[in-house]
N, C-alpha and C positions, 0 to 999 in steps of 0.2 A: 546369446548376447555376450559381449564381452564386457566385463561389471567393471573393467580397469578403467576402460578409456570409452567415452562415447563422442558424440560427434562432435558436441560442442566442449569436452572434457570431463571432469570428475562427478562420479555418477551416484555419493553415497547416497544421497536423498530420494535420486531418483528410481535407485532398483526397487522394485517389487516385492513381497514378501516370495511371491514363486521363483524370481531371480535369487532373493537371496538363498531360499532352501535349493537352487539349485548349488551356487555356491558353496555350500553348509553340505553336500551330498557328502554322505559318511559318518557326517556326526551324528550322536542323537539327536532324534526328531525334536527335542521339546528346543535345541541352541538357536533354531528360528524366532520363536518368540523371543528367549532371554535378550538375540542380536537387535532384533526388530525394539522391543522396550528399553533395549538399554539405549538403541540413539535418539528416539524421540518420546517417551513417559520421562525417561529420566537425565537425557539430555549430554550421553558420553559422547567420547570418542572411544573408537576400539581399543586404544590403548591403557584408556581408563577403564575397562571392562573386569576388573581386576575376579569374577566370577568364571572368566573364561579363564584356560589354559593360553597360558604364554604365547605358542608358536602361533595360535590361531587369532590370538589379538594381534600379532605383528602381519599375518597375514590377512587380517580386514582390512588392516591399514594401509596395507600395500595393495588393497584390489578393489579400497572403496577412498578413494582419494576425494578431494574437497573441492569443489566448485569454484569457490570465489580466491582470488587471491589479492592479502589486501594491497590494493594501488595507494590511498592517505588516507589518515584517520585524523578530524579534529575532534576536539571535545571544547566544549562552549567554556565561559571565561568562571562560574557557576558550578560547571563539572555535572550539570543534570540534564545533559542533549550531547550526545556522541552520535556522530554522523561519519560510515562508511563509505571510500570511493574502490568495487571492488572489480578485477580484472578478470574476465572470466578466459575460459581457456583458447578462443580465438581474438582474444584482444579487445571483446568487446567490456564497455566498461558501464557501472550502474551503481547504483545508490542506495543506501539505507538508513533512516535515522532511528535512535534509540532515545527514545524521552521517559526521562523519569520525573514523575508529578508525588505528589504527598500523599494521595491514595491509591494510584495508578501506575503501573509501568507499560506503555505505550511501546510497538515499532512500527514505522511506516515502510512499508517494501515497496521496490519496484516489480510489473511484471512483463516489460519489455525494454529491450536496450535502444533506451531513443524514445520517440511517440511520431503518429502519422497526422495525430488532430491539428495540428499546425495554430495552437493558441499562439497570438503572438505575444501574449505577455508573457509567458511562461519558457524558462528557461532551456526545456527540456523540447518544447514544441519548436523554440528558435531552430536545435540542435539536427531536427530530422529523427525518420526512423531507421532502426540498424537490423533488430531480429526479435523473434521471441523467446523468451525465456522458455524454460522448462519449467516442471513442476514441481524438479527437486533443484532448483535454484532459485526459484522463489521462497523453498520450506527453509534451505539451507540459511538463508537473511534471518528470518526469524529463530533457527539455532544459534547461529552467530551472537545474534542480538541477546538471546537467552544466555549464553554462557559470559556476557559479559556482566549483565543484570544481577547473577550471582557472586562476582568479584566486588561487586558494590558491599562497600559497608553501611549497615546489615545488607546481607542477602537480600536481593528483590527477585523475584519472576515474573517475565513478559505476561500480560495478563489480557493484553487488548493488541489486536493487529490489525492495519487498516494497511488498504491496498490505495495509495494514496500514493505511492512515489512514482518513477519514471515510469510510462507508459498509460496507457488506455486497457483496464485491467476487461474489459468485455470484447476489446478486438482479440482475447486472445483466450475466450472462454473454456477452453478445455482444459486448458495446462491450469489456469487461475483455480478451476473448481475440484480439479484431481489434487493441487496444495490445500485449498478451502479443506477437503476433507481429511487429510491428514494431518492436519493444527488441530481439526476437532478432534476426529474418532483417536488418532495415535500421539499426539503432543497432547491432548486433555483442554482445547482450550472452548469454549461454550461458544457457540453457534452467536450468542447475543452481543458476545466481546471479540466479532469478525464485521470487519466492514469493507464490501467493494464500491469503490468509488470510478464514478464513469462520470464523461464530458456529454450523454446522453445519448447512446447506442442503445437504442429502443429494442431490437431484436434480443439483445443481451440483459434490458430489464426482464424482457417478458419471460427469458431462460429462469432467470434465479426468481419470478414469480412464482414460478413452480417447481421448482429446483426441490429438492428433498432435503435442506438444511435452510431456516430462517433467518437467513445473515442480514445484517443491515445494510441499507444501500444508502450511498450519500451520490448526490448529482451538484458538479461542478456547471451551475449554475448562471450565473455573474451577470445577469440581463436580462430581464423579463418582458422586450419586447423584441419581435422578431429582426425587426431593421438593425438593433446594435449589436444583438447576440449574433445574427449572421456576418456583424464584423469582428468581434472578442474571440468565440466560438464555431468556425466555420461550418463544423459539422453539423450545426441548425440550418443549414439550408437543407439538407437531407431529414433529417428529423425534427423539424418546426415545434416551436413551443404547444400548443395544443394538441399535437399528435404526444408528445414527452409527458403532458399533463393526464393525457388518458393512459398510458403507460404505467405512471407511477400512480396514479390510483389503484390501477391494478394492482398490482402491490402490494400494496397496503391492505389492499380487501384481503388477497392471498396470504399473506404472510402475518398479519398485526401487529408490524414492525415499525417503527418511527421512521418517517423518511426525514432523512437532511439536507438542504441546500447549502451550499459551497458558494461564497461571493466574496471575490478577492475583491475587497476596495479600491480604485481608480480615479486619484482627482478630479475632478471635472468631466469624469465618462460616463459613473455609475454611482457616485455618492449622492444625488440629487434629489429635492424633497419629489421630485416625478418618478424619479425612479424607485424613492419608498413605495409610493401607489402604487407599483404596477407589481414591486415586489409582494407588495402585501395582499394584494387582490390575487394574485397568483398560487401563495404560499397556504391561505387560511381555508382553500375548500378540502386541501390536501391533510390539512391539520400537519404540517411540514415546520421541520426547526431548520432553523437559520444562522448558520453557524457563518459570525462576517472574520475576514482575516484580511488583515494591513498587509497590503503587493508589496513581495519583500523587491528590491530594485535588481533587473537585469540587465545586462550591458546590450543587449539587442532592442529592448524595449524602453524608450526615452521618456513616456508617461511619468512621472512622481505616484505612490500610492499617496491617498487618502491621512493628512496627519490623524496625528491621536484625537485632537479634539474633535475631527468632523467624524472620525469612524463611531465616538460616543455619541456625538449629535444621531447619526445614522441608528445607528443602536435604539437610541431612544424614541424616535419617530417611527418606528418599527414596532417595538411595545404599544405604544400609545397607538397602535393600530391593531391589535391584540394576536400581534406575530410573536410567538418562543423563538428571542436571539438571545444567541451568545458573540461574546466577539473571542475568536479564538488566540492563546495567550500564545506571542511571536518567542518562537524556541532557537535558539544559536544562529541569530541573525549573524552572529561575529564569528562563526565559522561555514558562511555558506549553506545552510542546511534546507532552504527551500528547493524548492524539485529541481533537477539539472543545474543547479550554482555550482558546485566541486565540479563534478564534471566538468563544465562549460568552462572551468579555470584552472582543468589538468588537460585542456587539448586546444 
C-alpha cells in the first residue's frame, strides 16, 4: 500500500497498525506503538512527536498526510459550536460540528459525502448522494475536533461522538464500525459516549444488535404513522414502522442500551396533539427517549419548523403521556450548523 496517497487522498487515520510497522520497517519494533499512541491516545501530529527522532517525525508527516482540508470554519456568536466545511482530497466536501456544553464536549460527524435517504426536509438529503467516507476520515473529524477542544480555555476533551452529520451512518456500515472501534479501543472513548444514528436501515440495526461494542443508537424518527413518514422519510416504504419497531427492540434486549428517537418538529406536519398519540404509543413499549429538535430552516424545504412555544406544548403532552423528552438545545443556528447548511451554502 502506498501510505502517501490513497484513492481518495491522505491516509494518516486510515493506515493500519501493519501498514504503519510496515512503514516503521527498520526502526525499533516498540516506534509502532509510540506512532500508533501518539496520534490517537494522545492526539499528535507527527511533528508534535517530540519522543521521535527528528527525521522520522518529518518523514510521517510527509507519508501520513491529512484527510480533510478545511474549505470554512464558523464559530457561533457564543464561541461554544464550531462547525467545519472540510474538502477532502477529490473535491468532495462534508461537515463536522464541535459543541461545547457545561459538562460535555460533543462532535457530530459525518460518514458519507452527501445522503441517498432523500429526507426532504433536511439539507443534506435536498443535496444528493456523492461517496462514502472511509474510516479514517471519519476518525480524522473527531481528531480535528479534539485538537481544537484542547485550544479552548481551559482545556476540554471530545467526550461524546455521534454519528449524526452528513450521511446515513448504516448505509455504510463497515467503514462506520472499523472508526466505532478505534474512538473506543485507540482514542479511549467509552462504547456508552458513541452514538450511531440511522433514518431506520433495519439490516444495519440488527448489525450493531450484535455488534461486539454497545453503542447507542438513535433513530431519526419524525412520524409515527406510516402514510406521513413514507412522505418525511422515504425509506419507510422499505422498512415500515412496525418492521423498525421489532428491530429496535431487538436492541435493546441485545445491548441494554437506551434507545432515542430523533423528531425534527414541523409546523402543521408533526407537531399535533395526533401525532403526540401515535408518538407516544410508539415510543413507551420500547422504553425509548425522545429527544424533539426545532427544523432549523433550509432553502429546499419551505415548511416553517415548529415555534418555541408549540415545541414546549409538544414536549409537555409527551410527558403527561409518560414518554422521557427532551427538547434538544438549538446550537449555531447563526452559523449554519445543522446537517448540510455550510455545505448547501458553499456550492
Amino acid at each position: 500500500m502506498d501510505l502517501g496517497r490513497s484513492r481518495h487522498g491522505g491516509t494518516r487515520y486510515d493506515a493500519t497498525p501493519d501498514e504503519l510497522a510496515a512503514l516503521l520497517d527498520g526502526e525499533p519494533a516498540y516506534r509502532v506503538r509510540q506512532v500508533w499512541d501518539g496520534l490517537y491516545r494522545r492526539g499528535l501530529a507527527p511533528e508534535e512527536m517530540t519522543d521521535l527522532p527528528a527525521t522520522l517525525r518529518a518523514r510521517l508527516g510527509d507519508t501520513l498526510p491529512l484527510a480533510l482540508e478545511p474549505a470554512r470554519e464558523s464559530v457561533s456568536d457564543t464561541g461554544d459550536t464550531v462547525k467545519w466545511l472540510w474538502r477532502l482530497g477529490d473535491g468532495a466536501l462534508i461537515e463536522t460540528v464541535l459543541m461545547h456544553y457545561e459538562s460535555r464536549v460533543t462532535v457530530c460527524v459525518s460518514s458519507q459525502a452527501g445522503c441517498a435517504m432523500a429526507c426532504g426536509f433536511c439539507a443534506t438529503g435536498q443535496a444528493g448522494f456523492e461517496r462514502q467516507l472511509t474510516a479514517g476520515e471519519i476518525v480524522e473529524q473527531v481528531m480535528r475536533a479534539g485538537e481544537r477542544a484542547r485550544a479552548f480555555e481551559p482545556a476540554r476533551r471530545v467526550g461524546n461522538v455521534v454519528l449524526m452529520g452528513m450521511g446515513e451512518p448504516m448505509a455504510n456500515y463497515d467503514n462506520v464500525w472499523t472508526a466505532v472501534h478505534r474512538l473506543h479501543d485507540d482514542v479511549g472513548i467509552s462504547a456508552r459516549h458513541l452514538t450511531i444514528s440511522t433514518v431506520g436501515i433495519i439490516p444495519g440495526i440488527r448489525r450493531l444488535a450484535v455488534d461486539d461494542l454497545p453503542v447507542n443508537l438513535a433513530v431519526s424518527l419524525h412520524a409515527a404513522n406510516d402514510t406521513l413518514r413514507d412522505e418525511l422519510v422515504p425509506i419507510n416504504r422499505r422498512y415500515p414502522l412496525a418492521d423498525l419497531a421489532t428491530a429496535c427492540a431487538d436492541y435493546v434486549a441485545a445491548t441494554r442500551r437506551r434507545l432515542s428517537f430523533e423528531w425534527a418538529l414541523i409546523a402543521g406536519v408533526n407537531d399535533r396533539a395526533s401525532d403526540v398519540e401515535e408518538l407516544a404509543a410508539y415510543a413507551r413499549p420500547l422504553g425509548a427517549h425522545v429527544n424533539l429538535i426545532p427544523l432549523n430552516p433550509t432553502p429546499g424545504y419551505a415548511t416553517p419548523g415548529t415555534p418555541p412555544a408549540g415545541v414546549r406544548r409538544f414536549r409537555d403532552a409527551l410527558r403527561a403521556s409518560g414518554v422521557n423528552v427532551t427538547i434538544r438545545q438549538n446550537r449555531g443556528t447563526d452559523i449554519d450548523a445543522a446537517c448540510g447548511q455550510l455545505r448547501a451554502a458553499a456550492t
